[in-house]
C-alpha positions as CSV (number, residue, x, y, z in Angstrom):
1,X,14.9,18.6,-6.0
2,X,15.4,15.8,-8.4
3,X,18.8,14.2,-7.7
4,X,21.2,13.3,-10.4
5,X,22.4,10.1,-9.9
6,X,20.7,6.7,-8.7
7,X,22.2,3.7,-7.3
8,X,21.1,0.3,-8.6
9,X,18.3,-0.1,-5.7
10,X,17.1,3.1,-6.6
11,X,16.9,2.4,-10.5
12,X,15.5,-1.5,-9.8
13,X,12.6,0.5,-7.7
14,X,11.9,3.1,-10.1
15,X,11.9,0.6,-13.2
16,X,10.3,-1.9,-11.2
17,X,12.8,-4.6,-12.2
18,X,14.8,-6.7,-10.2
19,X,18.9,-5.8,-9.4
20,X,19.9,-9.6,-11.2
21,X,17.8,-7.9,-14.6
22,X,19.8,-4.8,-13.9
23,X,23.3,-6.6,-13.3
24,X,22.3,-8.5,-16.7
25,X,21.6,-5.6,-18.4
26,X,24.8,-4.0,-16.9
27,X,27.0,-7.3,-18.4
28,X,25.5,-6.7,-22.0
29,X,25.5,-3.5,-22.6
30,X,22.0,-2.4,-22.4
31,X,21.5,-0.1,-19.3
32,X,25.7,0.3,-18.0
33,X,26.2,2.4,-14.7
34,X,29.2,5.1,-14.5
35,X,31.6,5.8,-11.6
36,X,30.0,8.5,-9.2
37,X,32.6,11.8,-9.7
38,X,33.2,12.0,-5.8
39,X,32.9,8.6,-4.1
40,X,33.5,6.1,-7.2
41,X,30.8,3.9,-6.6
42,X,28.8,2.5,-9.6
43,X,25.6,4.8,-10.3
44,X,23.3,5.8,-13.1
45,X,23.1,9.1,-14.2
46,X,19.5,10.3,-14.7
47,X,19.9,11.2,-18.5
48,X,20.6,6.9,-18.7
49,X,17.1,6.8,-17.2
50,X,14.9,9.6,-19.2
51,X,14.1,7.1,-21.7
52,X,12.4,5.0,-19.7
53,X,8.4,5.6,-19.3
54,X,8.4,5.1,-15.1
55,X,11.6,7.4,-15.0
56,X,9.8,10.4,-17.0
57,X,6.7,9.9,-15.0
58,X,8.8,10.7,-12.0
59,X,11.3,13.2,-13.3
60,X,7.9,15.1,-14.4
61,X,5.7,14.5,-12.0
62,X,3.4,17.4,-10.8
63,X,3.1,16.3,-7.3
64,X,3.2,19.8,-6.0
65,X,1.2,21.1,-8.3
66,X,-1.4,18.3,-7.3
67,X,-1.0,19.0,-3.4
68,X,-2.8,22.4,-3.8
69,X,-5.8,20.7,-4.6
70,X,-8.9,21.4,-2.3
71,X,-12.1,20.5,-2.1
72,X,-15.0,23.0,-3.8
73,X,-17.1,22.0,-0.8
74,X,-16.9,19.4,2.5
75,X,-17.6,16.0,0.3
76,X,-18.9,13.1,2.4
77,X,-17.3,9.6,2.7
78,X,-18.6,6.5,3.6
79,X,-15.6,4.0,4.1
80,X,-16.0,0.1,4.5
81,X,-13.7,-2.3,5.7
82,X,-11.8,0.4,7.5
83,X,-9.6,-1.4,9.8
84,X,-7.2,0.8,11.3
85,X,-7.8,3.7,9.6
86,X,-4.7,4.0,7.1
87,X,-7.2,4.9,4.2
88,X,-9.3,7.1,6.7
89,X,-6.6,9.5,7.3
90,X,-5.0,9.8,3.8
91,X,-8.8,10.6,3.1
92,X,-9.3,13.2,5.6
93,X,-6.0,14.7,5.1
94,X,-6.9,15.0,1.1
95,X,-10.2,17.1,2.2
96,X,-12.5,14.0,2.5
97,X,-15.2,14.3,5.5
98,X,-16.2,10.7,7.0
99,X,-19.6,10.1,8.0
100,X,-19.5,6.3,9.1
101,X,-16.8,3.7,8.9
102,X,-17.4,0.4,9.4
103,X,-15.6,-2.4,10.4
104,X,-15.8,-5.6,12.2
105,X,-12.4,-6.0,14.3
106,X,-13.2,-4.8,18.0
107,X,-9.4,-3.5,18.2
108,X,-9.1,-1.8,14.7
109,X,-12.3,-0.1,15.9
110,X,-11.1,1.0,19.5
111,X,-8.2,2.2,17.6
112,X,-10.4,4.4,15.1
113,X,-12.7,5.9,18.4
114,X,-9.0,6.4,20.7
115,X,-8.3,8.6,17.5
116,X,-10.9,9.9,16.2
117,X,-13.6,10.3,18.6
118,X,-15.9,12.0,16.3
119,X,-15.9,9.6,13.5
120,X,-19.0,7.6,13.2
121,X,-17.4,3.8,13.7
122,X,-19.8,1.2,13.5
123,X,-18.4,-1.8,14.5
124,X,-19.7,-5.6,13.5
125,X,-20.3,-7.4,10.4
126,X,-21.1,-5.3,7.2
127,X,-24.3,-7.7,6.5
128,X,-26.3,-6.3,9.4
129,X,-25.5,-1.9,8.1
130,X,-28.7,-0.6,6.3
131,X,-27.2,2.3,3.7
132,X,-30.6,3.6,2.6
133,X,-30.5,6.4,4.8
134,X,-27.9,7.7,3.2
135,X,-29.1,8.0,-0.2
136,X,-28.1,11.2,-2.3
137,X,-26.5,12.1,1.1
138,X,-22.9,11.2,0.3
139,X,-20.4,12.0,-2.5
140,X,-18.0,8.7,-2.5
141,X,-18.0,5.0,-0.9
142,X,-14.7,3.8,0.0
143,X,-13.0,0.6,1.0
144,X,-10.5,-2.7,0.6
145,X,-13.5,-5.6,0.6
146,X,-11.5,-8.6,1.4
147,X,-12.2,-11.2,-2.0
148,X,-13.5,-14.0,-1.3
149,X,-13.0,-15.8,-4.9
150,X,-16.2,-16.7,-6.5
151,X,-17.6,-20.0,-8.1
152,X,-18.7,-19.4,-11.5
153,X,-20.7,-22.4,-13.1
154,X,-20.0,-21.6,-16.2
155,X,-22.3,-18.9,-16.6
156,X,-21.1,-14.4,-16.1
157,X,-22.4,-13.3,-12.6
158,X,-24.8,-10.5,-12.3
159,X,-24.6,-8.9,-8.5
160,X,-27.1,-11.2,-6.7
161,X,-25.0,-14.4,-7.5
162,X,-22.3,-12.8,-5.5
163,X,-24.2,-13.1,-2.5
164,X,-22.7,-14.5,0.9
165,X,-19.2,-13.0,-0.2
166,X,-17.7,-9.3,0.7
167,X,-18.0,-8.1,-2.6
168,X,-21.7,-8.3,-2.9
169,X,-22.1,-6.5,0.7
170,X,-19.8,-3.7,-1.3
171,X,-21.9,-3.5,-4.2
172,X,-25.1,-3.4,-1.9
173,X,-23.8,-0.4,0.0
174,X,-23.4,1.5,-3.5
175,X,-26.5,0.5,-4.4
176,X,-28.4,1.9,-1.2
177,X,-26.5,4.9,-1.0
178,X,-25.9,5.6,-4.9
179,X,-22.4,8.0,-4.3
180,X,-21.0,10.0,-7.5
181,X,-18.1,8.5,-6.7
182,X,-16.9,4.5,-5.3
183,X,-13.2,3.7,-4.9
184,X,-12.2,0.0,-3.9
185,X,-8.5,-1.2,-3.2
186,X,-7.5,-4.9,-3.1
187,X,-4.4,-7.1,-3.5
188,X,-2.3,-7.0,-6.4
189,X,-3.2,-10.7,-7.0
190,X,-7.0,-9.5,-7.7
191,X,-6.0,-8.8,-11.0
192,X,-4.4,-12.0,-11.8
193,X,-7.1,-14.5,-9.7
194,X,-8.5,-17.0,-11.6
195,X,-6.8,-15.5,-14.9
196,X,-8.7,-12.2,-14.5
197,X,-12.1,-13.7,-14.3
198,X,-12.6,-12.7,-11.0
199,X,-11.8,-9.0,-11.3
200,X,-13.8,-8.8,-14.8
201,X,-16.8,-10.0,-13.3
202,X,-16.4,-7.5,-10.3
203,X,-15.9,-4.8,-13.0
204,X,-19.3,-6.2,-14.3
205,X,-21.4,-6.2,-11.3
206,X,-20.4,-2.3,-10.9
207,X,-20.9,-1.8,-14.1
208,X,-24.5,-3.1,-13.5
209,X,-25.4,-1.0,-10.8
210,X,-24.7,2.2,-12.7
211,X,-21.2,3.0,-12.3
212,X,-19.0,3.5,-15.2
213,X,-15.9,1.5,-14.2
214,X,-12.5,3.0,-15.1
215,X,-9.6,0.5,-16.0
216,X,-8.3,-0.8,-12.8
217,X,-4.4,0.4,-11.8
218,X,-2.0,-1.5,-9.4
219,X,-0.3,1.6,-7.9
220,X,3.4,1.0,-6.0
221,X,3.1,2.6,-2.6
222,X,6.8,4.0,-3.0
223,X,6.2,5.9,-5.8
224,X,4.0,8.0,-3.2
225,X,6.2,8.5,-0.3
226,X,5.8,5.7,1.3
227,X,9.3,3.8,2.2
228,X,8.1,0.3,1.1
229,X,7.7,-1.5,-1.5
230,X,3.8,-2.1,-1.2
231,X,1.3,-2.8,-3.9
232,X,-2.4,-2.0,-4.1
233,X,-4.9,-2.3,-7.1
234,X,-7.6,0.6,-7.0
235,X,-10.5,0.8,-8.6
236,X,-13.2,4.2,-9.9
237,X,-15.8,4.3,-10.3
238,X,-18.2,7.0,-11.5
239,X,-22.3,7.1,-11.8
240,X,-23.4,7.1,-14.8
241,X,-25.3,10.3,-15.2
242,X,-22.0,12.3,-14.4
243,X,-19.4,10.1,-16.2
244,X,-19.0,12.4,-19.1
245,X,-19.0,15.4,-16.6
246,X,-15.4,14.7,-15.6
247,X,-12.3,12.9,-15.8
248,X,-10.0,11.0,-13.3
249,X,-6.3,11.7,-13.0
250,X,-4.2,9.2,-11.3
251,X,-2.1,10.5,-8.9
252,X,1.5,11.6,-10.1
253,X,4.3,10.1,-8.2
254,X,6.2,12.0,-5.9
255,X,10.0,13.1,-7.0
256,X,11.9,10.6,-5.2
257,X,11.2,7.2,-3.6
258,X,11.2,6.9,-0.3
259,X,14.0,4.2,2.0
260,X,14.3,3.1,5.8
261,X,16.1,6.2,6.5
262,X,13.5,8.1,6.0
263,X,10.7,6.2,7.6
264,X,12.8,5.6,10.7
265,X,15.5,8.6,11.0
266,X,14.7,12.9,11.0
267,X,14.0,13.9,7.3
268,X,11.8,14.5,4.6
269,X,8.8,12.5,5.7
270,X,9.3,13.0,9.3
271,X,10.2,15.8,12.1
272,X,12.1,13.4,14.7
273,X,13.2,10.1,15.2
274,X,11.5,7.3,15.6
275,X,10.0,7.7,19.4
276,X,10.6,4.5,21.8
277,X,7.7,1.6,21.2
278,X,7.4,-1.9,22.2
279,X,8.1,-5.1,19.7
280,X,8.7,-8.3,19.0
281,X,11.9,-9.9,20.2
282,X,13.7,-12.8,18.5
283,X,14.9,-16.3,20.0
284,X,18.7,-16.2,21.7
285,X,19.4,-18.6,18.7
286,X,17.5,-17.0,16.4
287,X,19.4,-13.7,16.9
288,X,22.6,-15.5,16.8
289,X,22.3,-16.1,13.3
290,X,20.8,-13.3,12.2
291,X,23.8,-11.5,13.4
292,X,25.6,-12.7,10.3
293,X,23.3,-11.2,7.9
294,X,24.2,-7.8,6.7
295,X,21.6,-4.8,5.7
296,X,19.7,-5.6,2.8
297,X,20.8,-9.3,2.8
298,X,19.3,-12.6,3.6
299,X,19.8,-16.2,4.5
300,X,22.2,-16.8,1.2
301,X,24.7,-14.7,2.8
302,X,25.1,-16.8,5.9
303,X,27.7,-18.9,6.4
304,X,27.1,-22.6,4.5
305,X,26.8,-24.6,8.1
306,X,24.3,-21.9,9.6
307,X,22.4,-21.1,5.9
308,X,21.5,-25.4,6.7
309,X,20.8,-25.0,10.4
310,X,18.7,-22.3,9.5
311,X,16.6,-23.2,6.5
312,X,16.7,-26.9,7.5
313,X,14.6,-28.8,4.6
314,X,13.9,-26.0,2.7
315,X,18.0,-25.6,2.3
316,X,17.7,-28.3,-0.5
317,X,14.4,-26.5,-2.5
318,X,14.8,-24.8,-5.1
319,X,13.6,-20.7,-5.2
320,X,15.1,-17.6,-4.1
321,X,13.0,-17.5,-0.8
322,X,14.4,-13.7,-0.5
323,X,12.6,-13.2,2.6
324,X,14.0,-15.4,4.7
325,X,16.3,-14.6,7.4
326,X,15.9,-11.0,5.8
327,X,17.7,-7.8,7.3
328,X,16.2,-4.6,5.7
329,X,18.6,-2.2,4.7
330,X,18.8,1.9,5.2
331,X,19.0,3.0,1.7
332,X,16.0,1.0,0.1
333,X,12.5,1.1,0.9
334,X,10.6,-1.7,3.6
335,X,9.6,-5.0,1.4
336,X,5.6,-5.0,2.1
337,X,4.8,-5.5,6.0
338,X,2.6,-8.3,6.7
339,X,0.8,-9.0,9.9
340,X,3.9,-10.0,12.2
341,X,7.7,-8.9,11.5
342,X,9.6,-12.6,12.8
343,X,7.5,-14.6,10.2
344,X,10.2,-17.3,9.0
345,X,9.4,-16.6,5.2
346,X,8.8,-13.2,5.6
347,X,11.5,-11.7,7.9
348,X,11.8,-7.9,8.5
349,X,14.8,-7.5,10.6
350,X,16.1,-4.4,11.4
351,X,18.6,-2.5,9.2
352,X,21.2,-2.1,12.4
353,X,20.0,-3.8,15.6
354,X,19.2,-7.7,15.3
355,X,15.8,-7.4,16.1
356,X,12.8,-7.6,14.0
357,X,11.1,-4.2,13.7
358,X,9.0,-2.7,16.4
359,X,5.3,-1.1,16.3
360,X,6.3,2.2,16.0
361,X,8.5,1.9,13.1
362,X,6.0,-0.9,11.6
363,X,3.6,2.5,11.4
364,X,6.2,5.0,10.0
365,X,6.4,2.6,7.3
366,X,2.9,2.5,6.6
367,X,3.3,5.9,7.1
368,X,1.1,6.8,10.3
369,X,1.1,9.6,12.2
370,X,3.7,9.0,15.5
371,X,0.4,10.7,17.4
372,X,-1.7,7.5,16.0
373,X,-2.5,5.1,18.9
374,X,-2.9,1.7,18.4
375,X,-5.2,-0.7,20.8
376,X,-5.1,-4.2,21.5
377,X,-2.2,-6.7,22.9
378,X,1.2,-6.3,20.8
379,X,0.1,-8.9,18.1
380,X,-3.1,-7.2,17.6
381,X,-1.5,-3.7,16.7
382,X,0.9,-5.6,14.0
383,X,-1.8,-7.1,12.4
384,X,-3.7,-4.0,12.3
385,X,-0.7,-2.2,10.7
386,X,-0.2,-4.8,8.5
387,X,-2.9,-5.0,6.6
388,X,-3.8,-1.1,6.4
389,X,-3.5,0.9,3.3
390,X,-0.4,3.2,3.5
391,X,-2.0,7.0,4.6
392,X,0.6,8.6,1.6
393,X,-1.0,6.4,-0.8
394,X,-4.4,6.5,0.6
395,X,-3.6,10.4,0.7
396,X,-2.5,10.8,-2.9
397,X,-5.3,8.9,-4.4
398,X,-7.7,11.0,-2.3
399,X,-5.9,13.9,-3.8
400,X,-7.4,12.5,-7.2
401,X,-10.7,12.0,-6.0
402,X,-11.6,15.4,-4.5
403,X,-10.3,16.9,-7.8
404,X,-12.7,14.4,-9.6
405,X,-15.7,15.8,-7.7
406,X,-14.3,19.2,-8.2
407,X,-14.9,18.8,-11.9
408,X,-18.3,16.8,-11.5
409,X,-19.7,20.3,-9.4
């Protein structure tokens, strides 16, 4: 059910713009909110929004028609850099089945085995896994290599002058195991590193080992119900003797996005409330001020004498610095988790409670399953969180894939 009217968070998500572009827009006449006909308050009405592109793509998505998709036969994944196993289970839920998973954090892999006992977790440095025996044997290689930037000397890299980063040990897996099918995720900022040098010469060293590389897409997590504003660029690839066997479809976005309430409250994403967990708790003094900040603000709505006890120097800087002293607010999604919810210039405070948000609702954001089990001291099960892929994304984009190698049998 596609509702009718949006509030201005809801439109700045959906547009991806900010609420100041939207308040301009609003003051000169080009997008102007209406009065909602029950409570008054200042909406949009989704006819306002039909003529913008990210608006159609979610007032027609085929999402449902998309979750019917199943695979022709059990595919086989190899998955590197698997961490905690965000990506792992969006996988597996799509119809993907995992035949090893590496990764070198002891924790993220005690997690994956507490889990998922029959996975096949190999734990310790990429550099030292041999692939080979796994040629022709699986259908798609998987993973987030962390990118290291690379030094050019003026001349294009082929794939051995990447060695001793990441990347190479990447492109060395595809090579030994020669899948139909790779899929690599990274940071936004990929795209933009070094002016887009980096990522074209990535595109070029896959391109090299036989793959036909599709254009690279930043998707936004909460246009796949997940409740946070998260951004990951994927990349496809497909070998070159199937390429023109088949075509990839990016995942459609799901009807609505996605807020706090739903991550944390009963709903449409999941059963119950959020169970009881451990967290991080704030300084007496810390907490004090925080107090003062109401949902969805930040340190500019504190008083002027604790705004300066609280920012200290960087009171007299110039910059938004939006997430500091941040309180998240019910009706919009989670700004992007890092690896520890009380970090001063990336606060995540709880919408209600003055507290910064605890592990169990740190993986309802990511969207993990409440039955996923975490290992390691309190720190380590943040930063595991933290930097995994969000399973609704990873799930969606696995959606795509299995219906790639649907098309390619």
């Amino acid at each position: 059910m596609i509702p009718d009217f949006y509030s201005i968070a809801q439109v700045a998500d959906i547009l991806s713009l900010s609420k100041e572009t939207l308040r301009r827009w609003d003051n000169n006449g080009t997008l102007v909110p209406e009065r909602h006909p029950e409570n008054n308050y200042r909406v949009y009405h989704r006819a306002q929004l039909e003529k913008f592109e990210q608006a159609q793509l979610l007032f027609n998505s085929e999402w449902d028609k998309e979750l019917l998709i199943r695979p022709k036969r059990p595919y086989q994944l190899i998955e590197l850099f698997a961490g905690a196993g965000g990506l792992a289970i969006g996988m597996e839920r799509a119809g993907f089945e995992s035949v090893l998973l590496n990764e070198i954090d002891k924790y993220a892999c005690a997690t994956l085995r507490k889990n998922r006992p029959n996975w096949n977790v190999i734990e310790g440095s990429i550099t030292n896994v041999d692939f080979k025996p796994y040629k022709g044997k699986v259908d798609i290689l998987s993973g987030g290599f962390p990118c290291q930037a690379f030094s050019y000397a003026g001349k294009k890299l082929g794939f051995e002058d990447t060695r001793g980063t990441l990347f190479y040990e990447f492109g060395r897996a595809l090579k030994e195991c020669s899948p139909k099918v790779f899929m690599a995720e990274n940071v936004r900022g990929l795209a933009s590193h070094d002016d887009g040098r980096t990522l074209e010469t990535i595109r070029s060293v896959l391109s090299e080992l036989g793959y036909s590389v599709l254009e690279p897409r930043v998707l936004k997590a909460v246009f796949y119900r997940v409740p946070q504003k998260r951004e990951r660029l994927i990349i496809v690839g497909i070998r070159n003797d199937l390429a023109n066997k088949a075509e990839f479809f990016w995942p459609s976005p799901y009807r609505r996005i996605m807020v706090m309430r739903d991550a944390l409250k009963k709903g449409d994403l999941y059963t119950c409330d959020i169970p009881e967990s451990d967290g991080q708790k704030y300084p007496k003094r810390k907490a004090e001020i925080l107090n003062f900040v109401p949902p969805g603000g930040y340190w500019r709505d504190l008083p002027d004498n604790l705004q300066r006890e609280y920012m200290q120097k960087s009171y007299f800087l110039g910059g938004g610095k939006t997430g500091m002293a941040r309180r998240l607010s019910w009706d919009e999604p989670s700004l992007t988790l890092t690896c520890s919810p009380a970090q001063k210039q990336t606060e995540r405070c709880h919408p209600e409670e003055t507290r910064p948000l605890n592990i169990r609702e740190y993986a309802r954001i990511q969207t993990f399953p409440d039955n996923w089990e975490f290992q390691g001291s309190q720190s380590q099960k943040y930063k595991q969180i933290g930097n995994a892929v969000p399973v609704n994304l990873a799930e969606a984009i696995g959606r795509s894939l299995i219906r790639l190698l649907n098309d390619i049998e």
